[in-house]
Rosetta silent file (secondary structure, phi, psi, omega in degrees, C-alpha in Angstrom):
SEQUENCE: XXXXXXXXXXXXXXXXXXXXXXXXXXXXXXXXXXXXXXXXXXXXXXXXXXXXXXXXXXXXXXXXXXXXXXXXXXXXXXXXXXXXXXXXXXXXXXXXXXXXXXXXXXXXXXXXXXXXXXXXXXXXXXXXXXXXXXXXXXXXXXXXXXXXXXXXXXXXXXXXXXXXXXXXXXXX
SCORE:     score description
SCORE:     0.000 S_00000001
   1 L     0.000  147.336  177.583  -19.778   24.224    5.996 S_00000001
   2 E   -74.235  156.585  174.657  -19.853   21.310    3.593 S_00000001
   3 E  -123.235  177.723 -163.720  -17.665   18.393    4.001 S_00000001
   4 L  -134.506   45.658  167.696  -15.554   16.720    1.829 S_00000001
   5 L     8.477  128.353 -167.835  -13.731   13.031    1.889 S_00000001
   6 E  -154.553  122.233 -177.110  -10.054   12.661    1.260 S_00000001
   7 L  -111.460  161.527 -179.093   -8.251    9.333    0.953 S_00000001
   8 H   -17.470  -62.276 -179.794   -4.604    8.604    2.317 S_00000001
   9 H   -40.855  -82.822 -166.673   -3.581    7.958   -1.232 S_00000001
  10 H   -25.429  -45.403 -157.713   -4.864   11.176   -2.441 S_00000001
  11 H   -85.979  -35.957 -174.955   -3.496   13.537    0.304 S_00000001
  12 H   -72.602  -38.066  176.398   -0.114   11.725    0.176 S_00000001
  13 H  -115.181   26.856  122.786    0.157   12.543   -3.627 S_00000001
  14 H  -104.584   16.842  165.551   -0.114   16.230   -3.264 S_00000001
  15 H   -90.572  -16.201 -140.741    1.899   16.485   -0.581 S_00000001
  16 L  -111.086  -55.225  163.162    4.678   14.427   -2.213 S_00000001
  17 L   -52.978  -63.286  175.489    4.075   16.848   -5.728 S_00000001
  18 L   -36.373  -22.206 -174.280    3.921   19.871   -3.271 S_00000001
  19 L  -116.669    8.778  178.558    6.963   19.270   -2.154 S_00000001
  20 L   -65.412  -44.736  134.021    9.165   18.488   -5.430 S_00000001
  21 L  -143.787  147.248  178.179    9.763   22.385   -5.375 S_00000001
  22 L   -93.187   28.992 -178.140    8.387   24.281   -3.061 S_00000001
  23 L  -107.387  -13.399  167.861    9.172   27.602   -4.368 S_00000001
  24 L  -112.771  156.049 -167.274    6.432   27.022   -7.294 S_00000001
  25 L   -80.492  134.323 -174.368    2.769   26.199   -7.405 S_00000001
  26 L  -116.629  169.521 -131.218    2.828   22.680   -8.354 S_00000001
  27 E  -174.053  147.452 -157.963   -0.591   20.998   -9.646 S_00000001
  28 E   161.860  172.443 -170.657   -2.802   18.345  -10.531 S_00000001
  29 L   -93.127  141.562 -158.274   -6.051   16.282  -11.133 S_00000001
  30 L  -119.333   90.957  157.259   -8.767   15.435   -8.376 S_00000001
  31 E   -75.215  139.372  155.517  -10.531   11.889   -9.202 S_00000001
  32 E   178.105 -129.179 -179.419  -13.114   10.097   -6.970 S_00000001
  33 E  -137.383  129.956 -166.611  -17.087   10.132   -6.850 S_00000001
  34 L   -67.413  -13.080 -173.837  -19.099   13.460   -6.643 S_00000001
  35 L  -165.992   90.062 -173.311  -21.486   11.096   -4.132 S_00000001
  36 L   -80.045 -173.814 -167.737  -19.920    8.308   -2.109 S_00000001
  37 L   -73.329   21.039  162.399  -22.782    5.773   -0.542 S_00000001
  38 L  -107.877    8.206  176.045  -22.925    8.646    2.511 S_00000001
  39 L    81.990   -0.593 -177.564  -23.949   10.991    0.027 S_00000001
  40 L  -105.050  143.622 -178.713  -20.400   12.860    0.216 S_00000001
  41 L   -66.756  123.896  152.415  -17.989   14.207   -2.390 S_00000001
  42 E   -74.510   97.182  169.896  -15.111   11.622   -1.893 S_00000001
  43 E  -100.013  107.017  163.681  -11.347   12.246   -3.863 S_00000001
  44 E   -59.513  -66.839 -178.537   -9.945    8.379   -3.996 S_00000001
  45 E  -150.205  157.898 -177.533   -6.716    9.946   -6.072 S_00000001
  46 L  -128.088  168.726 -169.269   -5.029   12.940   -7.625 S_00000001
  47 L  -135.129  163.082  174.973   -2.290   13.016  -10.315 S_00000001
  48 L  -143.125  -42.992 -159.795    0.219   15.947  -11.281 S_00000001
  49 L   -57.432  140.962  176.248    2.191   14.062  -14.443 S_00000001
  50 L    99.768  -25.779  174.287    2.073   15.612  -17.447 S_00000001
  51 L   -96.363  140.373  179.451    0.986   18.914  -16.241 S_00000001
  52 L   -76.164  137.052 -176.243    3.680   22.159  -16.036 S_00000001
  53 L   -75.398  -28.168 -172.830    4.129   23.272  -12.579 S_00000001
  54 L  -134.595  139.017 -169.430    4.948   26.746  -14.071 S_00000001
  55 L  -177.585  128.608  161.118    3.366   28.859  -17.041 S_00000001
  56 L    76.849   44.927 -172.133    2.172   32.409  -16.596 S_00000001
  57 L    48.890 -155.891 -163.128    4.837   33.691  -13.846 S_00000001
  58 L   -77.292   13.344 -176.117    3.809   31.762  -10.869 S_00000001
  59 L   -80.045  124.302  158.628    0.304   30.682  -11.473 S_00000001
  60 L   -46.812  131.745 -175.958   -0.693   27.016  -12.191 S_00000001
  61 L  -144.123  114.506  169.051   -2.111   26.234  -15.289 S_00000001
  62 L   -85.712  170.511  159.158   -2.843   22.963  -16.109 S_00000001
  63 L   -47.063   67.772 -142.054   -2.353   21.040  -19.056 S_00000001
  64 H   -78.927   -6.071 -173.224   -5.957   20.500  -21.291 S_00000001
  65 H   -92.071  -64.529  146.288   -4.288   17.889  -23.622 S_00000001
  66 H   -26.237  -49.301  165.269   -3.479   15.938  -20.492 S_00000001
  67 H   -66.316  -12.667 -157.544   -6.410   16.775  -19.054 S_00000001
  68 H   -87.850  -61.491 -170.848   -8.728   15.304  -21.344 S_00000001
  69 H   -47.273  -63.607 -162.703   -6.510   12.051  -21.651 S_00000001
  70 H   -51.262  -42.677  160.896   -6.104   11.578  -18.290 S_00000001
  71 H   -58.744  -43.828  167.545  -10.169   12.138  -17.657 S_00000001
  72 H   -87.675   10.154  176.875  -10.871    9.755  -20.329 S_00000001
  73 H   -96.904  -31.133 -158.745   -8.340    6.993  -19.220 S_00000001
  74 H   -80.500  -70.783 -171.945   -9.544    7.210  -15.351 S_00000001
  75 H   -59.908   -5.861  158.096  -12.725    6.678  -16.993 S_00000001
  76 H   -86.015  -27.987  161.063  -12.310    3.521  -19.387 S_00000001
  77 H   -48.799  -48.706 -173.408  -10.059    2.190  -16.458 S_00000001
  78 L   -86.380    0.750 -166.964  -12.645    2.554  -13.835 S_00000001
  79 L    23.815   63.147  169.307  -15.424    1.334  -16.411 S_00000001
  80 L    68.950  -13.946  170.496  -17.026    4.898  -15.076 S_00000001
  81 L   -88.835   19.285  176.857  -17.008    4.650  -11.636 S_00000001
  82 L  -119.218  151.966 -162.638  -14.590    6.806  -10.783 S_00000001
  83 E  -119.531  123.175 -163.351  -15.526   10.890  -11.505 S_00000001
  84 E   -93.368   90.004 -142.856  -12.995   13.520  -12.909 S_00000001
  85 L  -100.483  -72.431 -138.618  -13.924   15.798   -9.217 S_00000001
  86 L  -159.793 -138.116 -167.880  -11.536   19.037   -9.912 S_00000001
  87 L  -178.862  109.604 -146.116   -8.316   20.408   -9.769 S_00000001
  88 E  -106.959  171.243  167.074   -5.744   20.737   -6.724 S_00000001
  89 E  -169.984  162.381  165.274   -2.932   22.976   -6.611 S_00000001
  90 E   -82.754  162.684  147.130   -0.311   24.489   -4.288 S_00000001
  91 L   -92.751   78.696 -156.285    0.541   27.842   -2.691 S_00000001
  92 L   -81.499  -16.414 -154.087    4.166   27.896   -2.015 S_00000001
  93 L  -118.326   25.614  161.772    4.302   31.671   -0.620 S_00000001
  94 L   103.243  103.939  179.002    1.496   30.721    2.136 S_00000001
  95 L   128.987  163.832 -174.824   -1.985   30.583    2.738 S_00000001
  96 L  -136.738   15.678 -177.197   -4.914   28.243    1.548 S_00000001
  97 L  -106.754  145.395  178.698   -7.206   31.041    0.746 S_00000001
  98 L   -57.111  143.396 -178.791   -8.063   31.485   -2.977 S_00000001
  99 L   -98.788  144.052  172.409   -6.212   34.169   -4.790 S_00000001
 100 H    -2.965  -94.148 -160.027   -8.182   36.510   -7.557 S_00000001
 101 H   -42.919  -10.458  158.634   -7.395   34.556   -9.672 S_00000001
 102 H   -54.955  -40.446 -161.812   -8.123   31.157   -8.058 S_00000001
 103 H  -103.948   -5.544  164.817  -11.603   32.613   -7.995 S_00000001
 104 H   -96.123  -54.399  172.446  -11.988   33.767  -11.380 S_00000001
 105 H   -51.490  -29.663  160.716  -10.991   29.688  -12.640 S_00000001
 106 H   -36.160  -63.118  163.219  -13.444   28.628   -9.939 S_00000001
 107 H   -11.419  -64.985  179.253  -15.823   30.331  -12.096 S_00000001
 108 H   -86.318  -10.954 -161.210  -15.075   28.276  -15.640 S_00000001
 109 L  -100.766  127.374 -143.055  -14.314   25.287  -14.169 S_00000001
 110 E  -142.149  144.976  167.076  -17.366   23.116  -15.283 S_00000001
 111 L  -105.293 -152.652  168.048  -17.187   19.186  -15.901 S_00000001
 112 H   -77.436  149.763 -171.185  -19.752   16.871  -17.946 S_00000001
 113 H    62.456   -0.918 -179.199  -22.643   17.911  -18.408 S_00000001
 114 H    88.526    2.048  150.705  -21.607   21.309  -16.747 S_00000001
 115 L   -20.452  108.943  156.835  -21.112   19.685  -13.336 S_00000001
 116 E   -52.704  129.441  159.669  -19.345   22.197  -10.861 S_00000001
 117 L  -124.885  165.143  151.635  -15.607   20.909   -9.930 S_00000001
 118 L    23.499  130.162  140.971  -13.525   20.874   -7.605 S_00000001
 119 L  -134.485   94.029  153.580  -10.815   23.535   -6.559 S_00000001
 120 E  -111.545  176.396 -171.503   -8.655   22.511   -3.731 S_00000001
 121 E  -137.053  128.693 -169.957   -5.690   24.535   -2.946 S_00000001
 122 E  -106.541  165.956  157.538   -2.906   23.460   -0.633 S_00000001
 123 E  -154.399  106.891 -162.502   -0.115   24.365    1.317 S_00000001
 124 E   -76.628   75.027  169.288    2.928   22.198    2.506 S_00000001
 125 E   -66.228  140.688  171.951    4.918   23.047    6.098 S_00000001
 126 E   139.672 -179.063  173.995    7.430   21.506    7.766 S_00000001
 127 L  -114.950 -150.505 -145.270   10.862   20.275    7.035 S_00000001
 128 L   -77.586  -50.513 -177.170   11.637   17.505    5.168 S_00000001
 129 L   -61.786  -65.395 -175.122   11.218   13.977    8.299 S_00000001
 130 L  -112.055  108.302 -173.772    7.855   15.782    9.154 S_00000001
 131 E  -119.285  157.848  169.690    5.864   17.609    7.056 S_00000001
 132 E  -118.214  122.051  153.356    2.040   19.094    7.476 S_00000001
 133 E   -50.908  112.532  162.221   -0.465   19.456    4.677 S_00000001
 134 E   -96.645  138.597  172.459   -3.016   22.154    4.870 S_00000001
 135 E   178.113  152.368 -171.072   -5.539   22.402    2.397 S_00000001
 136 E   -94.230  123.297  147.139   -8.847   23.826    1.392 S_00000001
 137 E  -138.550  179.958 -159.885  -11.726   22.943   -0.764 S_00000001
 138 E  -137.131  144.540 -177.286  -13.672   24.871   -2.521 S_00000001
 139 E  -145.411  139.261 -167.483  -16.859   24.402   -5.282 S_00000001
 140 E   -84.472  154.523 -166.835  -19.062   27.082   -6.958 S_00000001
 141 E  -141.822  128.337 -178.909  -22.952   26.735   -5.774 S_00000001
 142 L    19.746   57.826  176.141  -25.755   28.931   -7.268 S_00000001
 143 L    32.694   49.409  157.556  -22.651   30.901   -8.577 S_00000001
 144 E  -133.819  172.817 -173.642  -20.882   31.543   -5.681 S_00000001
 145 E   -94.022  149.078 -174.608  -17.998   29.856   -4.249 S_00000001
 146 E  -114.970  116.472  159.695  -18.653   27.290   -1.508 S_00000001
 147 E   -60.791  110.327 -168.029  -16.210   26.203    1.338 S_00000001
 148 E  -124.755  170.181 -166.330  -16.138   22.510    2.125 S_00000001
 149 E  -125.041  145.372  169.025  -14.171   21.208    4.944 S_00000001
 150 L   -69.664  145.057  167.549  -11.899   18.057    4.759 S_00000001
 151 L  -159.417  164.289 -171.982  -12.821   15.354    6.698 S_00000001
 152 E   127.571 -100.384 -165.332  -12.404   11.710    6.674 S_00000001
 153 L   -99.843    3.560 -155.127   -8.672    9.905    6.577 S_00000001
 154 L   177.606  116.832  149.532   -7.727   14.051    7.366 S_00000001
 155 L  -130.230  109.677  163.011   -9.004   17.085    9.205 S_00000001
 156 L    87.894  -84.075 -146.967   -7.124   19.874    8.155 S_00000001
 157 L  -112.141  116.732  160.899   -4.085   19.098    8.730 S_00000001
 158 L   -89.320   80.909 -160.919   -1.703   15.524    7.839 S_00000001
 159 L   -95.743  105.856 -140.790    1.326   14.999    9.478 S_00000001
 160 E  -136.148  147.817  157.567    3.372   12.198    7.733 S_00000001
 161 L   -67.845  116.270 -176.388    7.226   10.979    6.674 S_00000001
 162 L   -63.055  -40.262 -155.440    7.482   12.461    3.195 S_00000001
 163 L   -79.838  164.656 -137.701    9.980    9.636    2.152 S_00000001
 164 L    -2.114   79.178 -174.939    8.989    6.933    0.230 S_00000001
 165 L   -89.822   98.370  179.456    5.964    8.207   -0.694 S_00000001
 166 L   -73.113  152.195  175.676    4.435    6.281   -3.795 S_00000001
 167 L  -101.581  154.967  169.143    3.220    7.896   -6.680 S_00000001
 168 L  -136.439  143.319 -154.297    0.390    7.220   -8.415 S_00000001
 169 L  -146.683  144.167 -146.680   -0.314    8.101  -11.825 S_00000001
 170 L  -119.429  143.696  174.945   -3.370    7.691  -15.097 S_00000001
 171 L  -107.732  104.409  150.180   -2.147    6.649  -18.221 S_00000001
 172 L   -46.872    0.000    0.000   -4.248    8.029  -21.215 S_00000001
C-alpha cells in the first residue's frame, strides 16, 4: 500500500466539518503537494465553505463554482506551491470504504493537466470531549483505484478535543 501525509491542520478540519451534522455527508477540498521533498503525496489543508453538504439525497456533491475559485485562490496565494490534491468527504452511516458511487467520481476526477486526485473519505466516532477520525485515501492508477494509507501527524485513527477547533478557509 501507498502512503499518504496528513497534517494536524488538515485532519482537524474534517473532523471539525464532519462533525457539524453528523447525520449528512459533509465535504470539502484537499490542498497540499502531489510530491513533498520525501517524494510523498502530502495534504497541508482542506476546506468545506462554500460547498452544500447535501444535494442528490445523501450524496456529496461539491460545488464547481467554488471549486474553481477556491483552486485558483490557493494557487495565487501560495504563488503555486501549494497543489489542488482531491476531494474529502464523510460517511455518516459508517464505513470508510468507497460506495458505487464514490468509485464511479473516482473515475472523472482528473486535475491539471489530467493529474489523478485525490478521494479521501472519512468517518467521525465518538462523542462530543473525544472524538476519533477514521479515514481512507484513495487515487486512480493505470485506471484502477489505488489504496494509500495515512501516515505522518496520523495513522488511521486521531483522537482529539473537538472544541475549539480552528477553521481554516481559501478565499477566491
Amino acid at each position: 500500500m501507498k502512503t499518504i501525509l496528513f497534517s494536524d491542520v488538515a485532519i482537524e478540519d474534517m473532523a471539525a466539518v464532519a462533525a457539524l451534522d453528523r447525520s449528512l455527508e459533509q465535504g470539502g477540498l484537499l490542498f497540499g503537494n502531489f510530491n513533498n521533498t520525501d517524494g510523498l503525496p502530502e495534504v497541508l489543508f482542506s476546506t468545506s465553505g462554500g460547498i452544500p453538504q447535501k444535494q442528490n439525497g445523501n450524496t456529496y456533491q461539491p460545488n464547481q463554482d467554488f471549486v474553481h475559485g477556491a483552486i485558483h485562490g490557493a494557487a495565487s496565494a501560495s504563488l503555486g506551491s501549494v497543489d489542488f490534491m482531491g476531494f474529502w468527504h464523510s460517511h455518516p452511516q459508517g464505513g470508510i470504504e468507497p460506495s458505487p458511487a464514490d468509485l464511479v467520481a473516482l473515475h472523472d476526477m482528473k486535475g491539471i493537466d489530467g493529474v489523478p486526485l485525490f478521494m479521501v473519505i472519512c468517518e467521525l466516532q465518538g462523542e462530543k470531549d473525544e472524538q476519533s477520525l477514521y479515514f481512507t485515501a484513495l487515487r486512480l492508477e493505470d485506471g484502477k483505484p489505488t489504496q494509500y494509507q495515512p501516515e505522518g501527524f496520523c495513522l488511521k485513527q486521531l483522537v482529539y478535543e473537538v472544541q475549539e477547533v480552528t477553521r481554516h478557509s481559501i478565499e477566491a
